[in-house]
C-alpha positions as CSV (number, residue, x, y, z in Angstrom):
1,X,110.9,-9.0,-63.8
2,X,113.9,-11.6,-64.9
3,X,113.9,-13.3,-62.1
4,X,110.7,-13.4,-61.4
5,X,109.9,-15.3,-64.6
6,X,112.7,-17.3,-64.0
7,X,111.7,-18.2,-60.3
8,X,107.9,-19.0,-62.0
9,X,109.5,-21.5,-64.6
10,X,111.8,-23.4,-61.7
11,X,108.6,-23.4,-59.8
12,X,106.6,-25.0,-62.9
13,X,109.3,-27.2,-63.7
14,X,109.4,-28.6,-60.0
15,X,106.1,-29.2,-60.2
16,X,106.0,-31.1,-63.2
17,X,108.9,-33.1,-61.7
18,X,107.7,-34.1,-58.4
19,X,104.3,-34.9,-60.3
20,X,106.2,-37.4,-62.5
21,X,108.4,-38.9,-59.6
22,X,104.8,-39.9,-57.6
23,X,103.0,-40.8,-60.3
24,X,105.1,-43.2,-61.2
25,X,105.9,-44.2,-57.7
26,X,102.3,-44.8,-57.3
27,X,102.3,-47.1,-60.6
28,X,104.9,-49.0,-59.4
29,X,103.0,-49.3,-56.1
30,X,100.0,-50.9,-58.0
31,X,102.5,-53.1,-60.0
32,X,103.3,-55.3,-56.9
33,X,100.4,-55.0,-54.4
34,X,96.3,-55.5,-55.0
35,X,94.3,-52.5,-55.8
36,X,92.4,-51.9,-52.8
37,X,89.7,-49.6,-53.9
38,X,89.2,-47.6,-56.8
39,X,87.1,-44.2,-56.8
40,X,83.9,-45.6,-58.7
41,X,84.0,-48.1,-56.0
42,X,83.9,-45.5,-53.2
43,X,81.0,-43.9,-55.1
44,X,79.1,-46.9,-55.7
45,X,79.3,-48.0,-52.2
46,X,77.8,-45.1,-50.7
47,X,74.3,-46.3,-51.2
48,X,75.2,-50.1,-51.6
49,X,76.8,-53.2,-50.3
50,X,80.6,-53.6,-53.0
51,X,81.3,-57.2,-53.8
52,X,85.0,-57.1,-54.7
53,X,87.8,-59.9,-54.0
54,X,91.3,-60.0,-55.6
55,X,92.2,-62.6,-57.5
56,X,95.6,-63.3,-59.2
57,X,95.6,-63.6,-62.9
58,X,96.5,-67.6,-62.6
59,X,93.3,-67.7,-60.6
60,X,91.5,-66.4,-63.5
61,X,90.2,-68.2,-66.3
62,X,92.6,-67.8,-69.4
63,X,88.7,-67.5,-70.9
64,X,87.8,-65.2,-69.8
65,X,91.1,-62.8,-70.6
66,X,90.6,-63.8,-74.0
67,X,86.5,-63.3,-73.8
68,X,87.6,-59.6,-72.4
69,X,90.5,-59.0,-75.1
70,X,88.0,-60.1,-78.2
71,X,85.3,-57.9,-76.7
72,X,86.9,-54.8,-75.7
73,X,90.4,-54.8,-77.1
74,X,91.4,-56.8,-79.6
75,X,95.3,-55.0,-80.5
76,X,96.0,-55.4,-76.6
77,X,98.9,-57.5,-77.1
78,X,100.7,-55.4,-79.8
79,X,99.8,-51.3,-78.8
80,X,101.4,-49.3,-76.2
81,X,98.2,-48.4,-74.5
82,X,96.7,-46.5,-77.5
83,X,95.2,-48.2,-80.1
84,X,96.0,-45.9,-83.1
85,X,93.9,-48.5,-85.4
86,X,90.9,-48.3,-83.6
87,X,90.5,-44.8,-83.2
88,X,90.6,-44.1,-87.2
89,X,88.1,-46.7,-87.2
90,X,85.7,-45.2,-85.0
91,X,86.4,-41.3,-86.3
92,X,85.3,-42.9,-89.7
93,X,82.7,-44.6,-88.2
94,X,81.6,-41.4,-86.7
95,X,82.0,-39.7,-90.0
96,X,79.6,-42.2,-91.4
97,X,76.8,-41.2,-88.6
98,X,77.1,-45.2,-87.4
99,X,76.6,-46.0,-83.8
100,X,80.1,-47.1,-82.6
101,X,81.7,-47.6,-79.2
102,X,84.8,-45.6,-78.5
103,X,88.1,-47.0,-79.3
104,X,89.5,-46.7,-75.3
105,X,91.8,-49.4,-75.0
106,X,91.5,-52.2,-71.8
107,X,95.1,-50.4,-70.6
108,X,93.3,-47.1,-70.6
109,X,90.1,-48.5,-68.8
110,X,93.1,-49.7,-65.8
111,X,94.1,-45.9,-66.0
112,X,90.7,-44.2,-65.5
113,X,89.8,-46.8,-63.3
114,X,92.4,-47.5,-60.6
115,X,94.3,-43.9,-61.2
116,X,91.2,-41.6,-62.0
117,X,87.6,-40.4,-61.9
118,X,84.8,-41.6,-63.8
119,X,83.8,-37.7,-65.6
120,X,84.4,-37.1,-69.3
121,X,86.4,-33.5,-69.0
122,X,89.2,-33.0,-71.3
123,X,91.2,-32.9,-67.9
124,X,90.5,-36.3,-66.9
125,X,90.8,-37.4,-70.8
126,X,94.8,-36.0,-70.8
127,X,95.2,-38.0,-67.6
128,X,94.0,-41.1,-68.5
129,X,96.4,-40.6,-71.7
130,X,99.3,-40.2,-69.6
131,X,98.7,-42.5,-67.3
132,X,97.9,-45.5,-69.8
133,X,101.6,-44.9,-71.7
134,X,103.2,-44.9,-68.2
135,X,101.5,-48.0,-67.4
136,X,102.9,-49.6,-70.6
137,X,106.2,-48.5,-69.5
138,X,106.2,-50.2,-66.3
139,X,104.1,-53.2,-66.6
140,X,103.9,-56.2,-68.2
141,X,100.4,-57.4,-70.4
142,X,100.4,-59.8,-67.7
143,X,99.6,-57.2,-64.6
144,X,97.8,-54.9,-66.8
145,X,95.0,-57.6,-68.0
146,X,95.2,-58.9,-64.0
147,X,94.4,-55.2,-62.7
148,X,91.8,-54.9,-65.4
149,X,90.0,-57.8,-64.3
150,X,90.3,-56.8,-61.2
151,X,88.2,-53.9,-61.2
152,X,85.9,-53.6,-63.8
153,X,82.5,-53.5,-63.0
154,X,80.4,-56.4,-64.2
155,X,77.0,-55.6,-62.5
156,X,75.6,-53.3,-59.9
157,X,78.2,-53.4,-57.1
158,X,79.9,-56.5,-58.6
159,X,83.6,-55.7,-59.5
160,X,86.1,-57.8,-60.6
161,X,85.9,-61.2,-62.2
162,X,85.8,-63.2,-59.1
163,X,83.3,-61.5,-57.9
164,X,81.3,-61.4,-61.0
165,X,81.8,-65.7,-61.1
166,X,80.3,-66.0,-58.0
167,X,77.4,-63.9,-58.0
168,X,76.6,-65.0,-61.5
169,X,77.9,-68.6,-62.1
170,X,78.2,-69.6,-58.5
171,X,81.6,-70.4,-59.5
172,X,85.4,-69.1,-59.0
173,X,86.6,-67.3,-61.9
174,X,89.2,-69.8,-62.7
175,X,86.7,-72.2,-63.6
176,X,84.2,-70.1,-66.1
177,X,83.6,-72.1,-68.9
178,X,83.6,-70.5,-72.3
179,X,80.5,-69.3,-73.1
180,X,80.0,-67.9,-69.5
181,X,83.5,-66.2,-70.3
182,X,82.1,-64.4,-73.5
183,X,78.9,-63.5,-71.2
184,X,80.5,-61.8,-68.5
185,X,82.5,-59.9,-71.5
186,X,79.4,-59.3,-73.3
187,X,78.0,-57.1,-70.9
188,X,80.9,-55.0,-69.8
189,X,79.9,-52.0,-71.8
190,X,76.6,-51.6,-70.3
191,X,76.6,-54.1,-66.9
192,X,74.1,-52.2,-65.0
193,X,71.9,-52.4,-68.4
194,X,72.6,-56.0,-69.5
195,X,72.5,-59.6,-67.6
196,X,75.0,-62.1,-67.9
197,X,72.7,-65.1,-66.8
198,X,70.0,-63.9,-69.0
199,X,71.5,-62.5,-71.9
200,X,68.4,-60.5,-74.3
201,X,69.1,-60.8,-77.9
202,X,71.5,-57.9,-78.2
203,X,73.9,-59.6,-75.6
204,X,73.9,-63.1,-76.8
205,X,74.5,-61.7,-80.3
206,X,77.8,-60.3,-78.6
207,X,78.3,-63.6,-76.9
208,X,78.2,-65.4,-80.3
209,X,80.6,-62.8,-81.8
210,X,82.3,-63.2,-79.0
211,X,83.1,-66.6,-79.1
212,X,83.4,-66.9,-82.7
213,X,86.4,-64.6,-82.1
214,X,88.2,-66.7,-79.2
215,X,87.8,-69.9,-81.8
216,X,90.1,-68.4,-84.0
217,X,92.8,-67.7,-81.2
218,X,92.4,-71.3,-79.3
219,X,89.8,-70.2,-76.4
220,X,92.6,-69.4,-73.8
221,X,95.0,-66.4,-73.2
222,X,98.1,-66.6,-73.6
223,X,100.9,-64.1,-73.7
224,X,104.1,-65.6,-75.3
225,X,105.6,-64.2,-78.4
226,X,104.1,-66.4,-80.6
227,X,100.4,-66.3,-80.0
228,X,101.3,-61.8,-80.6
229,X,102.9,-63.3,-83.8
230,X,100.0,-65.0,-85.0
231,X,97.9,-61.9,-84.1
232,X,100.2,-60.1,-86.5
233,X,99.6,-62.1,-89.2
């Protein structure tokens, strides 16, 4: 019976190990090459035509990082892929009965997106988790805003801000202006639901928050030590 236990825990214990050695192999993968396809993508395409190009983060508006930060993550440059603040936040918002969004950060979003599936089991939860902090780990703010941008969904079939630039704006993502920046990061929780050309008045009172927001941290992006200082202060 010893060794039978003992043979199940080496077994266990491999597993866990060779899980760890290609998961991280696989994040290190996605640090240096485009994603090609994530698994929402696959789904969505079944029934549709999937506008996605890759763009690097220098051909991205420095907007429109900022628009996406202020709207969906605003501690992005100073947590380790959970944002511990937040997540108070919404449990006491909860608490309170208010109608909140959830406090996912954008390094989790790159997690379940590009590493996961879109379902909300308590499987795919402790994933996401442990994907997000191995993320952090291994790449820099820099990548995981690029990925992000990359392959969020901004419409039906639209992923990824290039994409999004041209079938809204008619434009490459590098030159969105600011308030088409705050639009296109208006709509991301709902962008099936909500139109970044014409925004209703829920969405352009998002845009307006929105851009209040990136007033206060100079309208563009930037990661250097002291623009995270500032945001510390």
């Amino acid at each position: 019976m010893k060794n039978i236990i003992n043979h199940i825990i080496k077994s266990i214990a491999g597993f866990v190990l060779l899980f760890n050695i290609l998961a991280l192999l696989w994040v290190l993968l996605y640090m240096v090459i485009p994603v090609p396809v994530t698994k929402l993508m696959l789904i969505e395409g079944q029934d549709k035509e999937i506008k996605y190009e890759w763009k690097s983060i220098e051909e991205i508006s420095g907007k429109l990082q900022l628009a996406v930060m202020c709207a969906e993550d605003q501690y992005f440059l100073l947590h380790e892929g959970l944002d511990f603040r937040s997540i108070r936040e919404a449990e006491e918002a909860n608490r309170r009965g208010a109608n909140v969004r959830g406090a996912s950060t954008i390094t989790q979003q790159v997690a379940k997106n590009v590493f996961l599936w879109p379902d909300r089991t308590y499987a795919r939860k402790a994933a996401e988790l442990y994907f997000s902090l191995l993320i952090e780990m291994v790449w820099s703010k820099e990548r995981i805003m690029e990925v992000y941008l990359n392959v969020a969904e901004f419409g039906n079939g639209i992923f990824g801000a290039e994409a999004a630039s041209q079938a809204y704006f008619k434009k490459p993502a590098i030159d969105l202006t600011t308030t088409q920046a705050a639009r296109l990061a208006a709509i991301l929780p709902s962008p099936k639901r909500y139109s970044a050309t014409a925004p209703g008045p829920y969405v352009q009172r998002r845009v307006d928050w929105i851009t209040t927001q990136m007033k206060y941290w100079g309208y563009e992006m930037t990661y250097d030590p002291e623009f995270v200082k500032k945001m510390v202060l």
